[in-house]
C-alpha positions as CSV (number, residue, x, y, z in Angstrom):
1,X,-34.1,-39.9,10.2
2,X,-36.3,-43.0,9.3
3,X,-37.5,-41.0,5.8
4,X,-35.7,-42.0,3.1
5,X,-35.7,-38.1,2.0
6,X,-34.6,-36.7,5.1
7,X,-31.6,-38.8,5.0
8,X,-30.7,-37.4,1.8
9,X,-31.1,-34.2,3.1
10,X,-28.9,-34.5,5.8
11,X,-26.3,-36.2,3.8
12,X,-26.2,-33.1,1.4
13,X,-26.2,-31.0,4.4
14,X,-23.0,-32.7,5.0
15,X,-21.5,-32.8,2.1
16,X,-22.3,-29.3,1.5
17,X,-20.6,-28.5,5.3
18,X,-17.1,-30.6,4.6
19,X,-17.0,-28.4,0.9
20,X,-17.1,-25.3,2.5
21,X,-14.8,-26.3,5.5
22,X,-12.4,-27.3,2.4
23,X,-12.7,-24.2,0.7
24,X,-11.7,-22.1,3.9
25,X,-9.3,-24.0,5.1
26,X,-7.9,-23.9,1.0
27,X,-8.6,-19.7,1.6
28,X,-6.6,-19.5,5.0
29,X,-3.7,-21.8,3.4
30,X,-3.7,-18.9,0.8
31,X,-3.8,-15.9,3.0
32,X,-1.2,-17.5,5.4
33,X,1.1,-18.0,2.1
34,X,0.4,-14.1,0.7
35,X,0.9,-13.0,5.0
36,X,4.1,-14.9,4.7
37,X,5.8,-13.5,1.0
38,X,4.8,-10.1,2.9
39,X,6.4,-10.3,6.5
40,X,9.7,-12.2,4.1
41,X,9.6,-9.0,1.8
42,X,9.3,-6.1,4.9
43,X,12.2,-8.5,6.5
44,X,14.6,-8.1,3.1
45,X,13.5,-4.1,3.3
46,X,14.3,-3.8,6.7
47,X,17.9,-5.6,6.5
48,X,18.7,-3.1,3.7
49,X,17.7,-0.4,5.8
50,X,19.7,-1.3,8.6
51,X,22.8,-1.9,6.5
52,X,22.2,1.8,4.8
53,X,21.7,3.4,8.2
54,X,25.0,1.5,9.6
55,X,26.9,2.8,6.9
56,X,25.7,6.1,7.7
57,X,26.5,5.8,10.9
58,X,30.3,4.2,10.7
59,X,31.0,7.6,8.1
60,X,30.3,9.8,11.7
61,X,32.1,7.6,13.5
62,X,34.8,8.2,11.2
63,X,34.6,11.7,11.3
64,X,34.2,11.8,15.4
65,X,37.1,9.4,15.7
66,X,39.6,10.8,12.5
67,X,37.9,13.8,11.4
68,X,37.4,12.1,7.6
69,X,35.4,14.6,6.0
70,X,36.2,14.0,2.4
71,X,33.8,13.6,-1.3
72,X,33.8,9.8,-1.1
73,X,32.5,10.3,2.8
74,X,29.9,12.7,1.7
75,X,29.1,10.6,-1.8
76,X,28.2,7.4,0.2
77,X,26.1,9.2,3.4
78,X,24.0,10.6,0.3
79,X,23.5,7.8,-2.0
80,X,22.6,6.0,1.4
81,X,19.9,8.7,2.2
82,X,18.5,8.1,-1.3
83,X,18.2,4.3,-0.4
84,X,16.8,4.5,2.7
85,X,14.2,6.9,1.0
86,X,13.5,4.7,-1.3
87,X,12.7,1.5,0.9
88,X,11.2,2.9,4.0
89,X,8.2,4.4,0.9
90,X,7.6,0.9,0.4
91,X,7.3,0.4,4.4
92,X,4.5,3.1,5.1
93,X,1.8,1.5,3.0
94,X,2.6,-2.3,4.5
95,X,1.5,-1.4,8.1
96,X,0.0,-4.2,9.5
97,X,-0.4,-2.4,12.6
98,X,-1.3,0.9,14.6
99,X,1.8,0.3,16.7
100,X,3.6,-0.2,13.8
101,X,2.2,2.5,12.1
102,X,2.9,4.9,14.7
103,X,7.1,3.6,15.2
104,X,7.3,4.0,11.2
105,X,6.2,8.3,11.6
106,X,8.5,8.4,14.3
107,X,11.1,6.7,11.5
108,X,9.9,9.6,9.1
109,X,10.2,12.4,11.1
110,X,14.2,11.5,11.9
111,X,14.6,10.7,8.1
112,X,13.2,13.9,7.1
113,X,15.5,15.7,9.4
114,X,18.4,13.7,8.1
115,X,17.6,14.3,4.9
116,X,17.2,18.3,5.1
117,X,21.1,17.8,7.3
118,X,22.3,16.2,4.0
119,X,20.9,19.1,1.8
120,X,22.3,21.5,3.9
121,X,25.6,19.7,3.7
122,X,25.9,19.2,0.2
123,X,25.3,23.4,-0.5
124,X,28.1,23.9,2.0
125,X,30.6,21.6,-0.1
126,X,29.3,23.0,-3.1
127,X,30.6,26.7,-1.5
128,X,34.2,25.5,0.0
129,X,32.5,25.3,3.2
130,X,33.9,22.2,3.7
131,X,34.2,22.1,7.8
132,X,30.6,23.4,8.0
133,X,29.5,20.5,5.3
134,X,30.9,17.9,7.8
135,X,29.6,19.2,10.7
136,X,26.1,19.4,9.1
137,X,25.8,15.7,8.2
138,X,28.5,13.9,10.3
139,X,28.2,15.3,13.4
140,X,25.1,17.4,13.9
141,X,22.9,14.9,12.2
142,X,24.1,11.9,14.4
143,X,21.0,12.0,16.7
144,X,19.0,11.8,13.8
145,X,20.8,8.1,12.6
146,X,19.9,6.8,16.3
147,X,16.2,7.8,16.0
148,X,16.5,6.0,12.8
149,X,17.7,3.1,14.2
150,X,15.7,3.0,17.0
151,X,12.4,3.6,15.8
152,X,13.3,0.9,12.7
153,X,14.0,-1.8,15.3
154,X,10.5,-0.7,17.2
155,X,8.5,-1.1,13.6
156,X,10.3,-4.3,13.2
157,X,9.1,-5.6,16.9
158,X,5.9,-4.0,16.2
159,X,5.5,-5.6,13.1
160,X,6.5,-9.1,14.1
161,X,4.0,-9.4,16.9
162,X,1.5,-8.3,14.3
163,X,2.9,-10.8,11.9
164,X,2.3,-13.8,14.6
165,X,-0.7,-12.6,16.0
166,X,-2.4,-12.7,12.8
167,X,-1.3,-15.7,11.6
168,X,-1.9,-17.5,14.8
169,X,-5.9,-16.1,14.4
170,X,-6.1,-17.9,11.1
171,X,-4.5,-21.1,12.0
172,X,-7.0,-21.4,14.8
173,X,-10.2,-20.4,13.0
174,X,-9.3,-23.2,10.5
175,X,-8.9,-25.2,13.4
176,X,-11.8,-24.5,14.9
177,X,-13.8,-24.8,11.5
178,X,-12.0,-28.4,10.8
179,X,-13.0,-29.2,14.0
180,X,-16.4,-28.5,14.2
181,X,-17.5,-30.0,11.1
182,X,-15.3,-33.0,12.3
183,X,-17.6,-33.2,15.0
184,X,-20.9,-32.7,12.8
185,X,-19.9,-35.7,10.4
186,X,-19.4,-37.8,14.1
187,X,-22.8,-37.2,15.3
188,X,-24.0,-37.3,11.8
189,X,-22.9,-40.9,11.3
190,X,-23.4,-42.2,14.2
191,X,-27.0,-40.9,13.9
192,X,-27.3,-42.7,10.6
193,X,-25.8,-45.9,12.2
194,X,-28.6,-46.2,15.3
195,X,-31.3,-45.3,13.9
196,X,-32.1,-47.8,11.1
197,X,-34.6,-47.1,8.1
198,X,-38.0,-47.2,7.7
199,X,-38.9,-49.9,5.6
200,X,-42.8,-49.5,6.0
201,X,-44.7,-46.7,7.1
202,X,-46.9,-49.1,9.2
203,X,-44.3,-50.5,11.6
204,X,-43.2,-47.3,13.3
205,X,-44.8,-44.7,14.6
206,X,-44.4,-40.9,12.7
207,X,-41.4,-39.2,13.2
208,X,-41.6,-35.8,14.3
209,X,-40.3,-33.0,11.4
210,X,-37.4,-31.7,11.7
211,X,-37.6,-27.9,10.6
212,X,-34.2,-26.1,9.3
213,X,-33.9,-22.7,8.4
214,X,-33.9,-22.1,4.5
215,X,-30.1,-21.1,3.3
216,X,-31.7,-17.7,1.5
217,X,-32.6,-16.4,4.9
218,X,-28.8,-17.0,6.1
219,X,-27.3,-15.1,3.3
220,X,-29.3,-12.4,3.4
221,X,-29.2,-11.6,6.8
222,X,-24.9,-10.8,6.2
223,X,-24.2,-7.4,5.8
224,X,-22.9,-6.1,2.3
225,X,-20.6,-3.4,2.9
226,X,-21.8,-0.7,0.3
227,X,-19.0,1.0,-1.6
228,X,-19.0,4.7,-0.8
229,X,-20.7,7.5,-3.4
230,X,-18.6,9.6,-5.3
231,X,-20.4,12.9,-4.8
232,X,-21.2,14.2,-8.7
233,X,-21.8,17.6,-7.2
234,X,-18.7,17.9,-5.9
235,X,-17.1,16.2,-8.8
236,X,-18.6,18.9,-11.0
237,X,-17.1,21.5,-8.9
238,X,-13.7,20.2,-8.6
239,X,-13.4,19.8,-12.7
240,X,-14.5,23.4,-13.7
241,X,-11.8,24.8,-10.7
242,X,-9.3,22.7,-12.7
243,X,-10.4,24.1,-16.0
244,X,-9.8,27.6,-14.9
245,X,-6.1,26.6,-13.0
246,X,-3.8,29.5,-14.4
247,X,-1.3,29.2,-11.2
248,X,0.8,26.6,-10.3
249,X,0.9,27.1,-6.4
250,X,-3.3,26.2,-6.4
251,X,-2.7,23.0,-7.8
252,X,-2.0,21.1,-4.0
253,X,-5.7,22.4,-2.8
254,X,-7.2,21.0,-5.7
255,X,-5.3,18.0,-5.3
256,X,-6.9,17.8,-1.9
257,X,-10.4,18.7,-2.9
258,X,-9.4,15.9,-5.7
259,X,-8.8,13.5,-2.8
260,X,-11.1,13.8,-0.6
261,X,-13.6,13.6,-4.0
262,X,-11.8,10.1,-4.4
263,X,-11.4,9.0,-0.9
264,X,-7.9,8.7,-2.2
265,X,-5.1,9.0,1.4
266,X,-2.3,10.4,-1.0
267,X,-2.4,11.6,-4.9
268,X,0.7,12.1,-7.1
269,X,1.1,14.0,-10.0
270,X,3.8,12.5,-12.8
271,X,5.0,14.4,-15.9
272,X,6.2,12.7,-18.8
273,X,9.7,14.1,-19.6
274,X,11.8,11.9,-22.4
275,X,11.8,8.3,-21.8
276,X,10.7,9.0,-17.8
277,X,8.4,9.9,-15.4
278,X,8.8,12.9,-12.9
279,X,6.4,12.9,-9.6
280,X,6.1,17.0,-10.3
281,X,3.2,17.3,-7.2
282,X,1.7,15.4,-4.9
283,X,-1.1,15.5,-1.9
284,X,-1.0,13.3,1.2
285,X,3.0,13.6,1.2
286,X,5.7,15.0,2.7
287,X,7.7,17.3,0.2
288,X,10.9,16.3,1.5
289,X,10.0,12.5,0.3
290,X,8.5,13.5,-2.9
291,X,11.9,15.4,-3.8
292,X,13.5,12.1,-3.2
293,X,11.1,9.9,-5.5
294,X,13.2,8.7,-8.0
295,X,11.7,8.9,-11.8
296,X,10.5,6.1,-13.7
297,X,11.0,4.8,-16.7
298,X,8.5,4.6,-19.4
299,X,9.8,0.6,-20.1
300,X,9.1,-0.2,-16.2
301,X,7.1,-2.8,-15.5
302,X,4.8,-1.3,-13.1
303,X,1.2,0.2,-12.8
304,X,2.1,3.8,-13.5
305,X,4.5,3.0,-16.7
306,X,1.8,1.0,-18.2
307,X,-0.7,3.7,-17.7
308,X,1.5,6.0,-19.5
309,X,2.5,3.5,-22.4
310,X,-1.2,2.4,-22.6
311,X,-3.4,5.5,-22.1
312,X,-5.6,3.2,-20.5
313,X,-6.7,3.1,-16.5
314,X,-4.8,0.5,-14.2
315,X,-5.5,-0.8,-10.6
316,X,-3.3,-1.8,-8.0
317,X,-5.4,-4.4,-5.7
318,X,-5.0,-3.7,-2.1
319,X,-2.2,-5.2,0.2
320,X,-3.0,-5.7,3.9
321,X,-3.1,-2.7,4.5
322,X,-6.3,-2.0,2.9
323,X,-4.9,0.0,0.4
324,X,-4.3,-0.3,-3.4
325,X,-4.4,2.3,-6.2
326,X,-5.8,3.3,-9.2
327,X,-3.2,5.3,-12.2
328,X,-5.2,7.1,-14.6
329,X,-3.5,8.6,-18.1
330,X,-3.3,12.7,-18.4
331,X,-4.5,12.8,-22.2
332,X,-4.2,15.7,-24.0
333,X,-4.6,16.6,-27.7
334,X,-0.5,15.6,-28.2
335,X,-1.0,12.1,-26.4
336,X,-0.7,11.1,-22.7
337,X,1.2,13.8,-21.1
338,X,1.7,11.7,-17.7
339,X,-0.5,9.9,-15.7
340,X,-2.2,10.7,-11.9
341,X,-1.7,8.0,-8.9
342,X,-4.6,8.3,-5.8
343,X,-4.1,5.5,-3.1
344,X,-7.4,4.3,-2.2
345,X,-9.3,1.7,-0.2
346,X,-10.1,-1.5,-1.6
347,X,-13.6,-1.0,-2.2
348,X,-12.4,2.9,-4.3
349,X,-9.9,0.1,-6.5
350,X,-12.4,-1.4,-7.9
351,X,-15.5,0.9,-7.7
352,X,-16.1,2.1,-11.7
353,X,-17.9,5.3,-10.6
354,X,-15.0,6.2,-8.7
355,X,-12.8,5.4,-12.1
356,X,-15.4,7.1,-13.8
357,X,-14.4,10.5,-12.0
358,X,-10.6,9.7,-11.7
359,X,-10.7,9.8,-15.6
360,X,-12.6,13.2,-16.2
361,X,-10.5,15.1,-13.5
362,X,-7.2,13.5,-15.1
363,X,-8.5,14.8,-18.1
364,X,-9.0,18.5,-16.9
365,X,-5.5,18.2,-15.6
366,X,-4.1,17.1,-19.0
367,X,-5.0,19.9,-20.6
368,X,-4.5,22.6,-18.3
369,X,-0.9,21.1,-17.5
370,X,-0.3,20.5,-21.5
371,X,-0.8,24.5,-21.7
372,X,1.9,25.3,-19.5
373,X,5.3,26.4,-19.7
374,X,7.0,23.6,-18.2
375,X,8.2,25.3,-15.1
376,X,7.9,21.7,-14.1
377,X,10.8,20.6,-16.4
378,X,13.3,22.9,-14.8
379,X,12.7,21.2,-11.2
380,X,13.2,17.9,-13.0
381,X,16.1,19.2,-14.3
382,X,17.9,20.2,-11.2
383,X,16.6,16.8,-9.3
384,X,18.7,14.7,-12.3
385,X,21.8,16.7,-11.7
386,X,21.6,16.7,-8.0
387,X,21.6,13.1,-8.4
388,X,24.2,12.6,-10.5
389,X,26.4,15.1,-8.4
390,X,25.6,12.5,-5.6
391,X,26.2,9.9,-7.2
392,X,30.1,11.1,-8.7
C-alpha cells in the first residue's frame, strides 16, 4: 500500500468493482421491469379467461334454472370457447413454473373436453337435435367449466408465488452485490487513509507483495454453455424422406423426425391461402387446439406474417420460459407458399447452423406441398365457415 503503483492498482481495482456492481444492479433493474410487463400481461389474459369461462358458465346456469337453450345461448358459449382457446395458447409457453406448468395441462385437458362437447353440440343443432345440442354443451359439459376454473385459479396461485419468488431472488442478489462492494470501497479507503505513502524508499522497511490472481484466469475458468449440433446426417435423411412425401398422413412423422432434428418442442405448418395464413399441420400439439388456431393475416404485424411477406428467416427471442422461435419461408418456384414455425430453446434461436437446416427442410416442404392438390384448402374452407356459423 506504500507503492505508489500498487495504489493505483487497487484504486482501478475499485473502480473496476463499483462499474460492474452498476451494470448488474442496471441488468436486474431491467429484468425486474421485463418480469413485471410479463406477470401484468398473464394477469390481463387470465381476467379474460375468467370472464369467458363465467359467461360460459351463467349460459348453464340458465339452462339448469330456465331450460334457455336457444342460437344466441349456443352463439355466445362458442365464440367464448374460441376465446378462451385463443388466450390460454398464449399461457402454455409463459410458464414460469413446473407447478404452474403442471395446473395449466390440467386446464388443457378440461378445455379440450369442452371443446369436443361444443362440437358435438353444434352438429346436433345443425340436425334439429335441438334438446340433445343443449344437453351436450349446457348440461353435460358443466364439469368441464369447473375444471376450468379451478385449475385457472391454481396456475394463477402457482404462478404468483413464482412471480414473487423470483423477483425477491433478484432484489436480494443486487442487494447482496451493492452491499458487498459497499463494504470493499470501506476497507479500501480506510486502508488508503492509515497507511500513508512512501515518500522514500529508505525510510521504511519493504513491503511484502501482494499477489492477485490475473482476470484471464477468472474468465476462463466460467463455463460456456455450447450450443447443441444439428446432426448433418440426420439432416440429410430427413430432406430426401421429404423429397419423396407423396401422402399426406406421413407428413406429422416427418414433422417429428423434423423436430427432434431442430430441438424444436412444437412445429407448425402454415399455408398461404388469399390474403391469410392457415396452420394446415402441426407437431408437438394437440389437434383439437390447432383446429382452433385462428388464421392470420398476411398484413399482421407478427413474426410469421413477415416471414411470409419477406421470404426471409425471422426469430422470436426467448421469453422466460426459455423458449422463442424461429419462422422460416416455404419457397417454391411460384413464390413463398407459407412459412414453417419450430419453438426452440434460446440457444436453437440464434444458432445459424440450426437456421441453416430450418431453411433446406422448409425448402423440401415448399415444393413437395406446392405439388399438391390442396386438399389442405378444403379443411381451410370448412374451418372459415364453421366460424362464421359461430359467429351468426
Amino acid at each position: 500500500m506504500q507503492h505508489r503503483g500498487t495504489r493505483l492498482a487497487i484504486l482501478c481495482l475499485f473502480l473496476a468493482a463499483g462499474t460492474v456492481a452498476a451494470y448488474f444492479v442496471w441488468s436486474a433493474g431491467q429484468s425486474l421491469n421485463r418480469l413485471d410487463e410479463q406477470h401484468e400481461v398473464k394477469a390481463a389474459t387470465i381476467d379474460r379467461l375468467r370472464s369467458s369461462i363465467s359467461t360460459i358458465a351463467t349460459a348453464q346456469q340458465a339452462y339448469t334454472d330456465y331450460g334457455r337453450r336457444d342460437l344466441a345461448s349456443f352463439t355466445r358459449v362458442s365464440v367464448q370457447v374460441d376465446r378462451i382457446t385463443t388466450d390460454a395458447a398464449g399461457l402454455r409457453a409463459a410458464a414460469n413454473s413446473t407447478v404452474s406448468s403442471e395446473r395449466l395441462e390440467q386446464f388443457w385437458t378440461a378445455l379440450s373436453a369442452l371443446m369436443s362437447a361444443e362440437s358435438r353440440a353444434r352438429e346436433r343443432f345443425a340436425g334439429g337435435d335441438e334438446s340433445g345440442a343443449a344437453d351436450a354443451v349446457l348440461a353435460t359439459a358443466r364439469d368441464h367449466v369447473t375444471v376450468l376454473s379451478s385449475s385457472l385459479r391454481a396456475f394463477e396461485e402457482a404462478e404468483l408465488e413464482s412471480y414473487r419468488g423470483t423477483r425477491a431472488s433478484a432484489i436480494w442478489r443486487s442487494g447482496t452485490m451493492l452491499g458487498g462492494v459497499g463494504a470493499l470501497w470501506a476497507v479500501g479507503l480506510i486502508a488508503f487513509a492509515v497507511v500513508p505513502l512512501r515518500r522514500r524508499a529508505a525510510e521504511l522497511p519493504a513491503a511484502p507483495q501482494v499477489v492477485t490472481e490475473p482476470m484471464p484466469d477468472v474468465v476462463a475458468a466460467v463455463p460456456v454453455a455450447a450450443v447443441p449440433s444439428v446432426d448433418l446426417a440426420t439432416a440429410a435423411t430427413v430432406c430426401g424422406e421429404l423429397s419423396r412425401l407423396t401422402d399426406q398422413a406421413a407428413l406429422p412423422g416427418l414433422l417429428a423426425k423434423t423436430a427432434d432434428l431442430l430441438g424444436a418442442r412444437g412445429i407448425v405448418i402454415w399455408i398461404g391461402a388469399g390474403g391469410e395464413l392457415f396452420a394446415v399441420a402441426a407437431h408437438g400439439y394437440d389437434d383439437a387446439i390447432l383446429a382452433r388456431i385462428r388464421p392470420i393475416p398476411r398484413h399482421a404485424d407478427n413474426a410469421t406474417a413477415e416471414a411470409w411477406r419477406s421470404g426471409e428467416l425471422r426469430r422470436v427471442p426467448p421469453d422466460a420460459s426459455g423458449f422463442g422461435a424461429i419462422v422460416v419461408p416455404l419457397l417454391s418456384v411460384s413464390g413463398c407458399v407459407g412459412v414453417l414455425a419450430a419453438e426452440v430453446t434460446g440457444e436453437r434461436e440464434r444458432d445459424d447452423a440450426t437456421h441453416a437446416v430450418a431453411a433446406i427442410v422448409a425448402s423440401q416442404l415448399a415444393g413437395v406441398l406446392a405439388a399438391w392438390p390442396v386438399a389442405s384448402t378444403a379443411e381451410m374452407d370448412d374451418r372459415t365457415l364453421d366460424r362464421k356459423a359461430a359467429a351468426s
